[in-house]
C-alpha positions in Angstrom: 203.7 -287.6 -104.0 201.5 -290.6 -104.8 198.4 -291.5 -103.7 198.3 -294.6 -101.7 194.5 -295.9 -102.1 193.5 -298.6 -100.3 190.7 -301.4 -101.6 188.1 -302.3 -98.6 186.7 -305.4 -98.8 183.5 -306.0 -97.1 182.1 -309.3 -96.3 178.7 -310.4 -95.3 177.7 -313.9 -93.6 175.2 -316.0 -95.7 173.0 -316.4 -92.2 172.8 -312.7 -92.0 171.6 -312.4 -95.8 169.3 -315.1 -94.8 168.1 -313.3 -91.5 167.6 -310.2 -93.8 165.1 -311.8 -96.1 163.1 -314.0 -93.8 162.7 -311.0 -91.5 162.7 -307.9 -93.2 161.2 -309.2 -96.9 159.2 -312.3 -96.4 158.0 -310.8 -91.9 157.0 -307.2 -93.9 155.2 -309.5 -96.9 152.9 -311.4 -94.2 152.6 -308.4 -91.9 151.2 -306.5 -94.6 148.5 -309.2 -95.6 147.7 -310.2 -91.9 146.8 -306.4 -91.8 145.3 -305.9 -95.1 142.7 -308.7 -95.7 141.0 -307.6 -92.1 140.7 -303.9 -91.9 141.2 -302.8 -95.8 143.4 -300.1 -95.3 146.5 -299.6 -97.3 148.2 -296.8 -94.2 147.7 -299.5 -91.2 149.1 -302.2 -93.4 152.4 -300.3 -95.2 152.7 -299.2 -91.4 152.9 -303.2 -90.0 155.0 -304.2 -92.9 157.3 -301.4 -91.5 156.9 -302.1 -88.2 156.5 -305.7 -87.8 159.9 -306.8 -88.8 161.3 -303.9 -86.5 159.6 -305.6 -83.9 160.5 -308.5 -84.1 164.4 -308.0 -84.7 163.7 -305.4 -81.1 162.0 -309.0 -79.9 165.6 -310.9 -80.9 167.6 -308.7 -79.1 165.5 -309.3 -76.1 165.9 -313.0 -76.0 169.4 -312.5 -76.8 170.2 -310.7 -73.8 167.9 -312.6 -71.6 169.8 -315.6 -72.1 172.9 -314.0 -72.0 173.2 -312.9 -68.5 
């Protein structure tokens, strides 16, 4: 018996690419300065470059909905 093997092609929008690196690459960037500069500590801003794009993705969602229904 032969194996039938199937090819998946997957295809991703160039707005969500662009979504991806303003929020989560060039959001964590400024986060992680904003936090830096002011309190000198490395922990509080790795944490706000982690959390801050997290936010405001959670923040999208929001608005999304809102105007929704």
């Amino acid at each position: 018996m032969r194996n039938k093997q199937s090819i998946v092609f997957v295809t991703i929008p160039l707005s969500e690419i662009k979504k991806f690196i303003l929020i989560d690459i060039v959001a964590g960037w400024v986060f992680y300065f904003a936090i830096k500069f002011p309190f000198h500590s490395l922990i509080a801003a790795s944490a706000g470059s982690m959390f801050g794009p997290i936010l405001i993705r959670q923040s999208m969602k929001l608005v999304q909905n809102r105007a929704k229904g």
